[in-house]
LOTI-576960 format. One record per residue (C-alpha): residue in three letters; z, x, y. Coordinates in steps of 0.001 Angstrom, whole numbers, plus 500000, padded with zeros to 6 digits. Example, Ala and Ser with C-alpha at 12.3 -4.5 7.8 and 13.67 -1.06 7.14 Angstrom:
code->ALA	pz->507800	px->512300	py->495500 .
code->SER	pz->507140	px->513670	py->498940 .
***
This chain:
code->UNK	pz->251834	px->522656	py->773087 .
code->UNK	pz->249172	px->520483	py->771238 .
code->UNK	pz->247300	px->519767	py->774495 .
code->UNK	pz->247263	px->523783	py->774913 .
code->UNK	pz->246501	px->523818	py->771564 .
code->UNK	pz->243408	px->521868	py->771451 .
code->UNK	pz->242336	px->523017	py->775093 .
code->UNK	pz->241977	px->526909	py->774095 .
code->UNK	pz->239966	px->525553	py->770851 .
code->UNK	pz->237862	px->523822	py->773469 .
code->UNK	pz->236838	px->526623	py->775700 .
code->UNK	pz->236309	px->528692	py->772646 .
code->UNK	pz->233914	px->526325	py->771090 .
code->UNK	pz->232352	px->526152	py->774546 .
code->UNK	pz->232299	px->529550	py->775276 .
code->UNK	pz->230272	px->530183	py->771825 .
code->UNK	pz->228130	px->527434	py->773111 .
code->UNK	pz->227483	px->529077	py->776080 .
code->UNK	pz->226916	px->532641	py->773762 .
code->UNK	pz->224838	px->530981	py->771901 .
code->UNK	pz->222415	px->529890	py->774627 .
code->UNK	pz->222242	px->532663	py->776815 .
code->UNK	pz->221120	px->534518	py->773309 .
code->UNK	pz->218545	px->532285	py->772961 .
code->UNK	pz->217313	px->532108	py->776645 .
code->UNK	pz->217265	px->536046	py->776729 .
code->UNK	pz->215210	px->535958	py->773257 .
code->UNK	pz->212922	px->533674	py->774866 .
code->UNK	pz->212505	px->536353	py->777520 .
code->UNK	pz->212363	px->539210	py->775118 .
code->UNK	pz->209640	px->537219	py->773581 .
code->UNK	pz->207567	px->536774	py->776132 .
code->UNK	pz->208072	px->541163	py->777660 .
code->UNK	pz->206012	px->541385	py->773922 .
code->UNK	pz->203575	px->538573	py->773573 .
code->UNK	pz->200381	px->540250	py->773033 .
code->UNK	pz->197822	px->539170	py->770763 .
code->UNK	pz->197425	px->535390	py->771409 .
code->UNK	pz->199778	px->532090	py->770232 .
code->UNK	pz->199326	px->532340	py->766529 .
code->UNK	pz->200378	px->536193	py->766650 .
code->UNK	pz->203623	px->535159	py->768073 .
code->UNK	pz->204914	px->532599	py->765135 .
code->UNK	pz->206556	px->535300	py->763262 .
code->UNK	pz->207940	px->537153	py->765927 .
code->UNK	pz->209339	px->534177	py->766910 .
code->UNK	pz->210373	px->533035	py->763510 .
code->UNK	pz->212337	px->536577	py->762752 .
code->UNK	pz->214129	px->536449	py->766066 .
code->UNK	pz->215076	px->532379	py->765696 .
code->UNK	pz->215786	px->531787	py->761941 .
code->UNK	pz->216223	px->535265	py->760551 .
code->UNK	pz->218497	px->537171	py->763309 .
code->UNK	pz->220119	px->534039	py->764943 .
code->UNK	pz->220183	px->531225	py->762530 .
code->UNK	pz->219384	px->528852	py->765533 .
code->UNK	pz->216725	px->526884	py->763584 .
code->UNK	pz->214867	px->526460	py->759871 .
code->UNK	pz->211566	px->527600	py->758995 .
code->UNK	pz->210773	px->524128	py->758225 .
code->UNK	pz->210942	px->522712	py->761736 .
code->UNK	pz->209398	px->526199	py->763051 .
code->UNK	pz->206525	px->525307	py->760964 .
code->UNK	pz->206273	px->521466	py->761729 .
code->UNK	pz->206636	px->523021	py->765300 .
code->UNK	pz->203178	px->525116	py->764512 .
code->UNK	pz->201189	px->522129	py->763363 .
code->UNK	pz->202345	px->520000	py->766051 .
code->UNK	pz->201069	px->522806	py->768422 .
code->UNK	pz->198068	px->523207	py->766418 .
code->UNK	pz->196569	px->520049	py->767231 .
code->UNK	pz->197820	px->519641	py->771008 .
code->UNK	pz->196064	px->521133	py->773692 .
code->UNK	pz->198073	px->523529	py->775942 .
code->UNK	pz->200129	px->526927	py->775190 .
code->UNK	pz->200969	px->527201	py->771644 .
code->UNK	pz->204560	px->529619	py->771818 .
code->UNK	pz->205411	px->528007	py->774991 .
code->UNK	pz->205434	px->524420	py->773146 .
code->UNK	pz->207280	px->525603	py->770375 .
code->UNK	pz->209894	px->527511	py->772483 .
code->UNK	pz->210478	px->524330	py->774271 .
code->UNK	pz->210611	px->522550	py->771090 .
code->UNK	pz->213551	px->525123	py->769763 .
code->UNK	pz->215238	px->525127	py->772751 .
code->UNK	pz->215678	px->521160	py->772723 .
code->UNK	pz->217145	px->520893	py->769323 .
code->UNK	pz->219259	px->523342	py->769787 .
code->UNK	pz->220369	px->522800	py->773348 .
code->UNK	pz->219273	px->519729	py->774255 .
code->UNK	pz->216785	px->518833	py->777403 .
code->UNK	pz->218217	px->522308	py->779194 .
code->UNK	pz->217446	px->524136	py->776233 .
code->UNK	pz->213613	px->523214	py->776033 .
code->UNK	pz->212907	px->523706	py->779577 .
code->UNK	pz->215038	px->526763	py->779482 .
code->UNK	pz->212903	px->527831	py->776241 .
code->UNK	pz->209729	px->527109	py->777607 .
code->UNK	pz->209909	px->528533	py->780949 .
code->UNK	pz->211740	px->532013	py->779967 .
code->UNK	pz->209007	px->532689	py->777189 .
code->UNK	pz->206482	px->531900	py->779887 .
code->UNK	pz->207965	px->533750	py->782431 .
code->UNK	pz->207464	px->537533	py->782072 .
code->UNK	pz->203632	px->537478	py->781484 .
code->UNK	pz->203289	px->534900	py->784722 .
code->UNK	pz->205382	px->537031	py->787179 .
code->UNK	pz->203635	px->540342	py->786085 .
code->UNK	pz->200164	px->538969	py->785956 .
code->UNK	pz->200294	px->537754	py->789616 .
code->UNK	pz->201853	px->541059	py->790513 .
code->UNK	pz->199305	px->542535	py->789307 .
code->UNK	pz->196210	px->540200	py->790477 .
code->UNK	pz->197303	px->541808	py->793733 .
code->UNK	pz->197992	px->545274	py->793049 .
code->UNK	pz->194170	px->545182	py->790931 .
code->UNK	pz->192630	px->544068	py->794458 .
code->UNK	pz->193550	px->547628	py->795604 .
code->UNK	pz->193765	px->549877	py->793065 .
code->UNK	pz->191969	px->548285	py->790210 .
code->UNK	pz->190725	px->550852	py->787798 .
code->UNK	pz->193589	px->553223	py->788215 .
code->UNK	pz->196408	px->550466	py->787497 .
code->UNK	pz->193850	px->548606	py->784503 .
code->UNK	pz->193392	px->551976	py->782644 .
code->UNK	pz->197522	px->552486	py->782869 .
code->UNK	pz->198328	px->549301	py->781245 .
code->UNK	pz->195440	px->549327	py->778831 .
code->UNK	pz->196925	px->552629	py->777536 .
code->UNK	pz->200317	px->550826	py->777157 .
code->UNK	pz->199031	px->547927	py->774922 .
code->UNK	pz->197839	px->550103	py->772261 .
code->UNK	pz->201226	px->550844	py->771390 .
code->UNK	pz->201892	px->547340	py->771505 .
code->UNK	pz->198767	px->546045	py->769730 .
code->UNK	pz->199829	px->548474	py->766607 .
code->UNK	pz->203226	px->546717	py->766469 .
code->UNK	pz->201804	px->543093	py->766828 .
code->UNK	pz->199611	px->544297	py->763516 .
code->UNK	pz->202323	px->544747	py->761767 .
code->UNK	pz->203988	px->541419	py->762225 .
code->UNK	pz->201011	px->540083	py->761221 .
code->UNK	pz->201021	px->541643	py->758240 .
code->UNK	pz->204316	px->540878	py->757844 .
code->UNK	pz->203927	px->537374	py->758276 .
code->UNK	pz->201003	px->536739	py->755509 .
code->UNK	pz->203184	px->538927	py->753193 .
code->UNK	pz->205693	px->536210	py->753377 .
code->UNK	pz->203506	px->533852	py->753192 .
code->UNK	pz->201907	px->534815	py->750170 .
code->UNK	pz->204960	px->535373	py->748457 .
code->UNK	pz->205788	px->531631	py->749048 .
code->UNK	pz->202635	px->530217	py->747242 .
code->UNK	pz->203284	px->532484	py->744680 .
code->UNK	pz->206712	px->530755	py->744092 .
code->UNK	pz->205028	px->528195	py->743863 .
code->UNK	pz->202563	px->529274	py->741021 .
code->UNK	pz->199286	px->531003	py->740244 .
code->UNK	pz->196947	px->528485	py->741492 .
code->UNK	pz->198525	px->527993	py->744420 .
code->UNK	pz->198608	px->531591	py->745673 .
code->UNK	pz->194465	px->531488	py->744858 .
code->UNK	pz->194069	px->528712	py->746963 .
code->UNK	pz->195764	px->529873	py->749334 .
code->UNK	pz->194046	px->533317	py->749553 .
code->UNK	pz->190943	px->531500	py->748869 .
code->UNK	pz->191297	px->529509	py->752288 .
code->UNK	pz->192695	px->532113	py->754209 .
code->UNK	pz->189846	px->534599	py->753948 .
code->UNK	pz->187345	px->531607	py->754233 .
code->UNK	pz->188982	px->530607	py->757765 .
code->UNK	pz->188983	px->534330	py->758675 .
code->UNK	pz->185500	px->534482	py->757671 .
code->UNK	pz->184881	px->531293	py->759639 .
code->UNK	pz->186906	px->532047	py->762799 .
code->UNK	pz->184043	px->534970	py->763470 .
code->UNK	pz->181231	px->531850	py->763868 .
code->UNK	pz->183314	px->528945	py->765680 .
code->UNK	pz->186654	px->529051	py->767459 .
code->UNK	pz->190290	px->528247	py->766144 .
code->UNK	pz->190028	px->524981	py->767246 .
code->UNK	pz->187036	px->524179	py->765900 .
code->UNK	pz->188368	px->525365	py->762694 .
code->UNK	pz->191473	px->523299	py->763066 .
code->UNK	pz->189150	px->520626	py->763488 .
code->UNK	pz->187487	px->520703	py->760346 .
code->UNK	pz->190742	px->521199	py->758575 .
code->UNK	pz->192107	px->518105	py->759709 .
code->UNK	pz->188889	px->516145	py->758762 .
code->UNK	pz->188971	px->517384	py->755311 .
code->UNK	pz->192607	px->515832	py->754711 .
code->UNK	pz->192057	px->512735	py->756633 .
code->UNK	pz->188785	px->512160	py->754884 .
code->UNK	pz->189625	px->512936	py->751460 .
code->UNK	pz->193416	px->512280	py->751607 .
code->UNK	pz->193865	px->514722	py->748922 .
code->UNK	pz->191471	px->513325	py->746335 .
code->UNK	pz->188946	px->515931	py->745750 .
code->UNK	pz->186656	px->514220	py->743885 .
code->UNK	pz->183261	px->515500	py->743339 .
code->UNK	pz->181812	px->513080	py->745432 .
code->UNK	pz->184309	px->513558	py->748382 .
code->UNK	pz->183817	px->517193	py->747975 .
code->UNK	pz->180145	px->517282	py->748315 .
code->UNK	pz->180011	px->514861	py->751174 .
code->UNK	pz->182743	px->517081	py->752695 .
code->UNK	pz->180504	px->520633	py->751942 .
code->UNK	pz->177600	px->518988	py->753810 .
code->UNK	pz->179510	px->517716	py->757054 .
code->UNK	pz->180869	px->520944	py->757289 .
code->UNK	pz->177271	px->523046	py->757206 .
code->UNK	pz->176143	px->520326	py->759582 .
code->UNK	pz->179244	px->521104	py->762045 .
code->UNK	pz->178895	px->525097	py->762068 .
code->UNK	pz->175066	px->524481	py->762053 .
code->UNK	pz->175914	px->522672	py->765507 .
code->UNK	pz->178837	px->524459	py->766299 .
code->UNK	pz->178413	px->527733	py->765750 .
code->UNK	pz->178067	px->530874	py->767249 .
code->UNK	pz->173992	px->532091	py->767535 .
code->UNK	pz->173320	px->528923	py->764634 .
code->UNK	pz->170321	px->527046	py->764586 .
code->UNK	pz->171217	px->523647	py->766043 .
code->UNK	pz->173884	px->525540	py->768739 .
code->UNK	pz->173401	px->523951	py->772214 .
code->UNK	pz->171856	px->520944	py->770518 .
code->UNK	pz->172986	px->517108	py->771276 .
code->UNK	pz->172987	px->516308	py->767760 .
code->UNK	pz->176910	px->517896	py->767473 .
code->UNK	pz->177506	px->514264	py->769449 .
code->UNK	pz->176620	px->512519	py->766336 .
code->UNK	pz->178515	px->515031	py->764139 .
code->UNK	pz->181657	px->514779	py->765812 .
code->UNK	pz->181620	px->510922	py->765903 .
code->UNK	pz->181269	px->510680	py->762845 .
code->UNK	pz->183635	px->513157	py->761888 .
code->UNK	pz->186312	px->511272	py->763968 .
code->UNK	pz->184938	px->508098	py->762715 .
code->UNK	pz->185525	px->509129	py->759074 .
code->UNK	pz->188413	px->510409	py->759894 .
code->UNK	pz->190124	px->507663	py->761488 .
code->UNK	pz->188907	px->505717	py->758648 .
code->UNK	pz->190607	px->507745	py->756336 .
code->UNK	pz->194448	px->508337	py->758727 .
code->UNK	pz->193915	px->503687	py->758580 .
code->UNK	pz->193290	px->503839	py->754447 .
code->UNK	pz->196434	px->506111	py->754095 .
code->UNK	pz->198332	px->503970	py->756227 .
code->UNK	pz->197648	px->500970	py->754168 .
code->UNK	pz->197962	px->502483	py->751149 .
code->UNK	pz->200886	px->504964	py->751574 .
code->UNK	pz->202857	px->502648	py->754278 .
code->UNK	pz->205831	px->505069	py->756295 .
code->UNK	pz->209089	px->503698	py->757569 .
code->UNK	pz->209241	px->505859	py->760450 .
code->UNK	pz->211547	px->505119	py->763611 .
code->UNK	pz->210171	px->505538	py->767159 .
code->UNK	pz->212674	px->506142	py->769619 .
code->UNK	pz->210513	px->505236	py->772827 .
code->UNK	pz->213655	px->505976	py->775366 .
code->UNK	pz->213644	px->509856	py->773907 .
code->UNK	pz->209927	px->510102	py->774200 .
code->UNK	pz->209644	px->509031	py->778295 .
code->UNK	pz->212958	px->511272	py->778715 .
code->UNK	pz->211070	px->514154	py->777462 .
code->UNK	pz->208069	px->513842	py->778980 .
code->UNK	pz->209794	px->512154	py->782286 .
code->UNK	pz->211539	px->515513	py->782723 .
code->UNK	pz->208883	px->517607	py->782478 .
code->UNK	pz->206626	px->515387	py->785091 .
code->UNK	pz->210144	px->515778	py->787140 .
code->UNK	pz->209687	px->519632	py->786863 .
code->UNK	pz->206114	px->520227	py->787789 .
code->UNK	pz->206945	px->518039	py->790565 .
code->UNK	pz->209571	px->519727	py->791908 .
code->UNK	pz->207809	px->523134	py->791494 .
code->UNK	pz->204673	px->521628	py->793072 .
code->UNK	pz->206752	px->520360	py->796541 .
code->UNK	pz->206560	px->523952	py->798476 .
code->UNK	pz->203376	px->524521	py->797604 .
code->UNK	pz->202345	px->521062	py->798794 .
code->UNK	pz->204555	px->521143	py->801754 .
code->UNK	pz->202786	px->524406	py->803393 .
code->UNK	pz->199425	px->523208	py->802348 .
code->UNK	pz->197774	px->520132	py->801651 .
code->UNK	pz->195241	px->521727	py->799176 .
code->UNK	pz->198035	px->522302	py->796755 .
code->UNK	pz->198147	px->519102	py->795523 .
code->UNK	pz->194449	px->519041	py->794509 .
code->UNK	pz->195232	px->522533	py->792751 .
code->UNK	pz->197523	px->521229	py->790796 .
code->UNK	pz->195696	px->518009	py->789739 .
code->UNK	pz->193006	px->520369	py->788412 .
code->UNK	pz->195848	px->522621	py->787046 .
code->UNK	pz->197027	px->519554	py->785127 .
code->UNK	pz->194112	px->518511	py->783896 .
code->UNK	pz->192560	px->521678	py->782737 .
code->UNK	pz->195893	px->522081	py->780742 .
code->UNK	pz->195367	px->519012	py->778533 .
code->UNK	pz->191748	px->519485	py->777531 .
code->UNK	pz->192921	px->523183	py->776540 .
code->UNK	pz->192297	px->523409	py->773115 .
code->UNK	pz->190921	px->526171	py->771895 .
code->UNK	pz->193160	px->529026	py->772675 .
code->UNK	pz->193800	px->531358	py->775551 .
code->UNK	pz->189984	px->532626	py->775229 .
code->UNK	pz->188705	px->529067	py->775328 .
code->UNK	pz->190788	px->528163	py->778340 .
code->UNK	pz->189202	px->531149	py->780380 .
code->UNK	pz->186030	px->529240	py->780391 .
code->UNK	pz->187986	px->525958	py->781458 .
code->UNK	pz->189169	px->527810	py->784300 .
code->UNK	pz->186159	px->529300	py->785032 .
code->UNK	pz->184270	px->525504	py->784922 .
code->UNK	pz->186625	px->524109	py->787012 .
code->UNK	pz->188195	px->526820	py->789636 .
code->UNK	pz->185334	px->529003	py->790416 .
code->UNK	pz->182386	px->526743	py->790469 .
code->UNK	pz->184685	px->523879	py->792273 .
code->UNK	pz->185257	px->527104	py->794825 .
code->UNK	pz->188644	px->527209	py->794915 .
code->UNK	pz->188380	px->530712	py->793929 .
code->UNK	pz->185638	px->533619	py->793874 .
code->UNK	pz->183782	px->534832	py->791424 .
code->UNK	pz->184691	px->538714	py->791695 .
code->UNK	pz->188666	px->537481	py->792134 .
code->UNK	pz->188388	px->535758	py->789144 .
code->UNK	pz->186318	px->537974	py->786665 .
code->UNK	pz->187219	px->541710	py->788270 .
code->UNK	pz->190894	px->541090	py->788724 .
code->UNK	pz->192338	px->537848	py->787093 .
code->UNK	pz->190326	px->537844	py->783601 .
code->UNK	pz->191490	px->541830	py->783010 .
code->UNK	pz->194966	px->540600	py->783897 .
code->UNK	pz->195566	px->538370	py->781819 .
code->UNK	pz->193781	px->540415	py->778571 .
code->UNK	pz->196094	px->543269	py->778862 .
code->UNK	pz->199683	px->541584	py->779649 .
code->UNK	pz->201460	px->539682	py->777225 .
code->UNK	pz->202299	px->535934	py->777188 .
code->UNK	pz->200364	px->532620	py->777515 .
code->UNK	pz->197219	px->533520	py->778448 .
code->UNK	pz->196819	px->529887	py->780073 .
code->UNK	pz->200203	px->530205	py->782329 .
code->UNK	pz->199166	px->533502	py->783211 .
code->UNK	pz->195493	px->532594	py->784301 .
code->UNK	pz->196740	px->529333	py->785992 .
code->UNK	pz->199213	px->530948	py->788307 .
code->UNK	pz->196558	px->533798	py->788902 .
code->UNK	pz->194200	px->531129	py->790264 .
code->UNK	pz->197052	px->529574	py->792359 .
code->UNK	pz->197758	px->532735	py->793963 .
code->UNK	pz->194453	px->533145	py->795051 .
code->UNK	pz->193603	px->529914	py->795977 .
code->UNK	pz->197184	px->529840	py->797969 .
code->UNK	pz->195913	px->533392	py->799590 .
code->UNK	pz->192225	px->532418	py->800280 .
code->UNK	pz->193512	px->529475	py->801837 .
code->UNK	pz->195665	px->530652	py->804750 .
code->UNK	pz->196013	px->534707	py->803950 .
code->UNK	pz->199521	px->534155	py->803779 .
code->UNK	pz->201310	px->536387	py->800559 .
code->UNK	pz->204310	px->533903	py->800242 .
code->UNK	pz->201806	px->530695	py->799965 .
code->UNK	pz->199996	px->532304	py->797653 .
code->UNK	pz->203440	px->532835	py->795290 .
code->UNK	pz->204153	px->528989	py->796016 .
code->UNK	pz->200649	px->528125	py->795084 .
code->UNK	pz->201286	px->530258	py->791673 .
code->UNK	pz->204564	px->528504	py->791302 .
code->UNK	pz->202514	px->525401	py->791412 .
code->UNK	pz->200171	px->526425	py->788687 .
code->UNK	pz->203023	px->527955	py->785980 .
code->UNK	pz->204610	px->524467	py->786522 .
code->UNK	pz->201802	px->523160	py->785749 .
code->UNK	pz->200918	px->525229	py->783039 .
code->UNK	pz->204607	px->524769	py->781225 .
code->UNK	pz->204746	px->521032	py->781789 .
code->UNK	pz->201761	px->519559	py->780671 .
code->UNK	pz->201829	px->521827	py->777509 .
code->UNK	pz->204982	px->520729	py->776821 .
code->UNK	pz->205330	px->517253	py->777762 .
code->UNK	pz->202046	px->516882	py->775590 .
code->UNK	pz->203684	px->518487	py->772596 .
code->UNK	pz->206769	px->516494	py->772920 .
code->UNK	pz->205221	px->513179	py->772704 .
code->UNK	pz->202814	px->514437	py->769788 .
code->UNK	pz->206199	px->515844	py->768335 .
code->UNK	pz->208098	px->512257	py->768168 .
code->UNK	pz->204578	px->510617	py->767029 .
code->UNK	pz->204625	px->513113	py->764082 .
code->UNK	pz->208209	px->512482	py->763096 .
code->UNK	pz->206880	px->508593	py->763306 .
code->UNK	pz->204364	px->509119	py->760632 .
code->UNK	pz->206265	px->512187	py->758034 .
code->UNK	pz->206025	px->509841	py->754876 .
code->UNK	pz->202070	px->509781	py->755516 .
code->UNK	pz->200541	px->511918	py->752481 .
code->UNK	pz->197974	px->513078	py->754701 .
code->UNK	pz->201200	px->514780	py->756504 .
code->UNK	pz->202389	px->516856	py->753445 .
code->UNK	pz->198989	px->517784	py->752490 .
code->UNK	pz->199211	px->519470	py->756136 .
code->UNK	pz->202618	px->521107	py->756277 .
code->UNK	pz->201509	px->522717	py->752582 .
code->UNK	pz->198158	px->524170	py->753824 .
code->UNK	pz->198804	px->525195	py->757675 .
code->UNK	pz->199708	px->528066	py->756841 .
code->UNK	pz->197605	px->529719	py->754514 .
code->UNK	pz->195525	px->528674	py->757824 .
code->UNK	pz->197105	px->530331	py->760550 .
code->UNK	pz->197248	px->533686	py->758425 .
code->UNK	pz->193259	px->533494	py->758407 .
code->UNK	pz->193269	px->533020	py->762109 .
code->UNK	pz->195996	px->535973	py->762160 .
code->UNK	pz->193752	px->538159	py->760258 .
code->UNK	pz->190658	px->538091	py->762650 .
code->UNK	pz->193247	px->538798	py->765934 .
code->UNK	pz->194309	px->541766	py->763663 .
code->UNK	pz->190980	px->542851	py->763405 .
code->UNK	pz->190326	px->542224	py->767406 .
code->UNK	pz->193297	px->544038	py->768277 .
code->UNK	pz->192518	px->547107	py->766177 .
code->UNK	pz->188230	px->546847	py->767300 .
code->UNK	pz->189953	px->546763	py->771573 .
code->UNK	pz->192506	px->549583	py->770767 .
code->UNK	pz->190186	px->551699	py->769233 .
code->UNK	pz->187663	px->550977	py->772055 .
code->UNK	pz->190275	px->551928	py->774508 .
code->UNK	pz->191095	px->554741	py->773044 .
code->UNK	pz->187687	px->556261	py->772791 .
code->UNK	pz->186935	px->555082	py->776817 .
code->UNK	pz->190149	px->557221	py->777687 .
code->UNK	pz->188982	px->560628	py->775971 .
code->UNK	pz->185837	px->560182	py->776961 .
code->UNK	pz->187498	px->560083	py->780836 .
***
C-alpha cells in the first residue's frame, strides 16, 4: 500500500512537471506569434507571462538575464528564453525555450520570402495592415514596463527616481544619434572607468570621452567615417579594462566557476547546430560554408536586429551567396513586418535562398534555412551561456551592482525611441493605405 502510496505521489509530481513545461514551451511560442518591435520590447512581455502569470522565475534573474544579453552579441529574447528554460527545466528546457520563441517568426518569414517572390506587394500591404494592430499593443507594454520601472526607483527614494528619469530620456535622446549598442557601450565604460566614484575629475574626463565617441560615432557628426574612432575605442577599452583590474584588486569576489556546466552548455548547443546543419550539408556541399558564415555573423551581432541587416548584407550578398533584389525586395520587408528575432528570421531567409539558388530545389532550400535558424539559436545562446556562468563568477564585483541598479532605467530609454518608431511606421502605413 505504501509503494502505491508513494508511486501515485510520483506520477502526480511528474505529471505537474510535465504541466508545467508544456506551459512554458507553449508561452515561448505564444511569445514569439507576438514579437514585434525588436528584443528590448519583448522583456516585459516576457516578464508578465514568466514571473507574473506563471511564477516560473524572479524578476531578479529576468533582469540579470537582460544585462547578460545586453552585452553578448546574438538574439536578445531568444538568449533569455533559453536562459529561463534551463533553470527551470534543465538543458531540455533552454533549448526547448530558445527554439519555440524563435520558431514562429522563422517558419513564417521563409514562407513568406517565397510567397513575396510572386505576389509581393499584394501579400506586404496585407501583413503591414496587420502589424498596426500589433504595434499599438507592443506600445502599451512599453509603457507598461517604464511605469513599473519608475515606480521601483521611486521606492527607492526621490533622487533615485531623478536619476533614473534623468538617464532614461538622455539614452532616448542618444539612441536617435548612435545605435543601442553603441550606447551600451558607453554605459559600461562609465562604470568600469569610474567604478562608481563620480568625482569631479572622473566626471569631466568621462563628459569629454563621451563627446569624442558620438563625435566619431555618430550619426551625420563631424568626425563620422573617420579613423580616429580606432583611437577612441582603444582607449575606451583600455581604460576600461584598467578600471574591471582596479575593482578586482580592490573589491576581490569569491565566485565559483563550474567549468564542467559551462562546456555542457555550450557543448549542447554546438551538438544542435550540428545536427540541424547535417541535411543541409548532406544534399549540398555549400551548406557547410553557409553555415560557417551563419555562425560567424551571429557572434559579431551586436547591435540589434537593424544592425545585423547590414552584417548580412556585408557578408551574404556581396560574398554572392545571395542577390541583391532577393535580399532587399523580399527578405529585408520580411523580416520588418513579422514578429520574432529579426536575426533568426533573416538568417534562415538567406539559407533558403542560397539552398534555392543553388540547385532550384524547394526542399534544399528549407534544409538550407534549417541550417541557418540553427545557427542563429546556437551561437546566440551558447554565447550567452558562457557569458552567463562568467557573470555569476564575478556578482560580488561593485562594478556588477552598479549595473544591475542602472540597466534598467537604460533599456526603458531604448524602449522609448522603438515606441516612437513603431508609432512614426504605423502612422506611415496607415496614410500609404488611404492614399491606395
Amino acid at each position: 500500500m505504501c509503494e502505491s502510496y508513494f508511486g501515485a505521489v510520483k506520477r502526480t509530481v511528474a505529471g505537474i512537471e510535465v504541466s508545467r513545461s508544456g506551459q512554458f514551451i507553449r508561452s515561448m511560442f505564444r511569445i514569439g506569434c507576438i514579437g514585434f518591435g525588436g528584443g528590448s520590447a519583448l522583456i516585459p512581455v516576457i516578464e508578465k507571462e514568466i514571473v507574473e502569470r506563471q511564477g516560473i522565475d524572479t524578476k531578479q534573474n529576468i533582469d540579470k538575464d537582460v544585462i547578460v544579453a545586453s552585452i553578448t552579441p546574438g538574439a536578445l529574447p531568444v538568449e533569455i528564453a533559453a536562459s529561463i528554460g534551463r533553470r527551470a527545466f534543465g538543458s531540455k528546457g533552454m533549448i526547448a525555450g530558445a527554439v519555440m520563441f524563435a520558431l514562429p517568426g522563422t517558419v513564417m518569414t521563409v514562407l513568406l520570402v517565397a510567397v513575396l517572390s510572386m505576389f509581393q506587394e499584394k501579400i506586404l500591404s496585407i501583413v503591414n495592415l496587420i502589424s498596426v494592430g500589433v504595434s499599438v499593443f507592443i506600445v502599451y507594454l512599453l509603457l507598461c514596463y517604464i511605469r513599473n520601472m519608475l515606480k521601483e526607483c521611486k521606492e527607492a527614494g526621490r533622487g533615485r527616481i531623478c536619476r533614473a528619469v534623468f538617464l532614461m530620456f538622455l539614452v532616448f535622446a542618444m539612441s536617435f544619434v548612435i545605435s543601442s549598442v553603441e550606447i551600451l557601450a558607453l554605459f559600461f565604460f562609465a562604470i568600469f572607468f569610474t567604478r562608481g566614484n563620480y568625482q569631479k575629475t572622473n566626471l569631466l574626463f568621462l563628459m569629454g570621452i563621451t563627446a569624442a565617441y558620438i563625435m566619431c560615432h555618430g550619426k551625420g557628426m563631424l568626425l563620422a567615417g573617420s579613423k580616429r574612432h580606432i583611437l577612441i575605442d582603444t582607449g575606451m577599452l583600455l581604460l576600461g579594462s584598467y578600471g574591471m583590474i582596479r575593482n578586482i584588486a580592490d573589491t576581490g569576489f569569491h565566485g565559483k566557476k563550474d567549468w564542467k556546466v559551462i562546456g555542457k552548455d555550450v557543448g549542447i548547443w554546438a551538438v544542435f547546430a550540428l545536427v540541424c546543419i547535417i541535411p543541409a550539408l548532406l544534399v549540398n556541399r555549400h551548406a557547410l560554408v553557409f553555415s560557417g558564415n551563419g555562425l560567424l555573423s551571429s557572434w559579431i551581432s551586436f547591435g540589434g536586429g537593424d544592425a545585423y541587416l547590414t552584417i548580412a548584407d556585408g557578408i551574404f550578398v556581396e560574398g554572392n551567396m545571395v542577390t541583391s533584389q532577393q535580399y532587399y525586395n523580399h527578405i529585408v520587408p520580411a523580416v520588418n513586418v513579422l514578429p520574432g528575432s529579426i536575426l533568426c528570421k533573416t538568417l534562415a531567409a538567406v539559407g533558403y535562398y542560397m539552398g534555392w539558388n543553388l540547385t532550384g530545389n524547394f526542399m534544399v532550400g528549407i534544409l538550407f534555412s534549417i541550417a541557418g535558424f540553427a545557427c542563429s539559436v546556437a551561437a546566440s545562446s551558447s554565447f550567452f551561456m558562457l557569458a552567463y556562468h562568467l557573470y555569476d563568477y564575478l556578482t560580488t564585483l561593485q562594478v556588477f551592482r552598479i549595473i544591475r541598479k542602472w540597466i534598467r532605467p537604460i533599456i526603458g530609454g531604448l524602449l522609448m525611441k522603438i515606441m516612437v518608431l513603431l508609432c512614426w511606421q504605423s502612422a506611415q502605413i496607415i496614410i500609404a493605405f488611404i492614399k491606395h
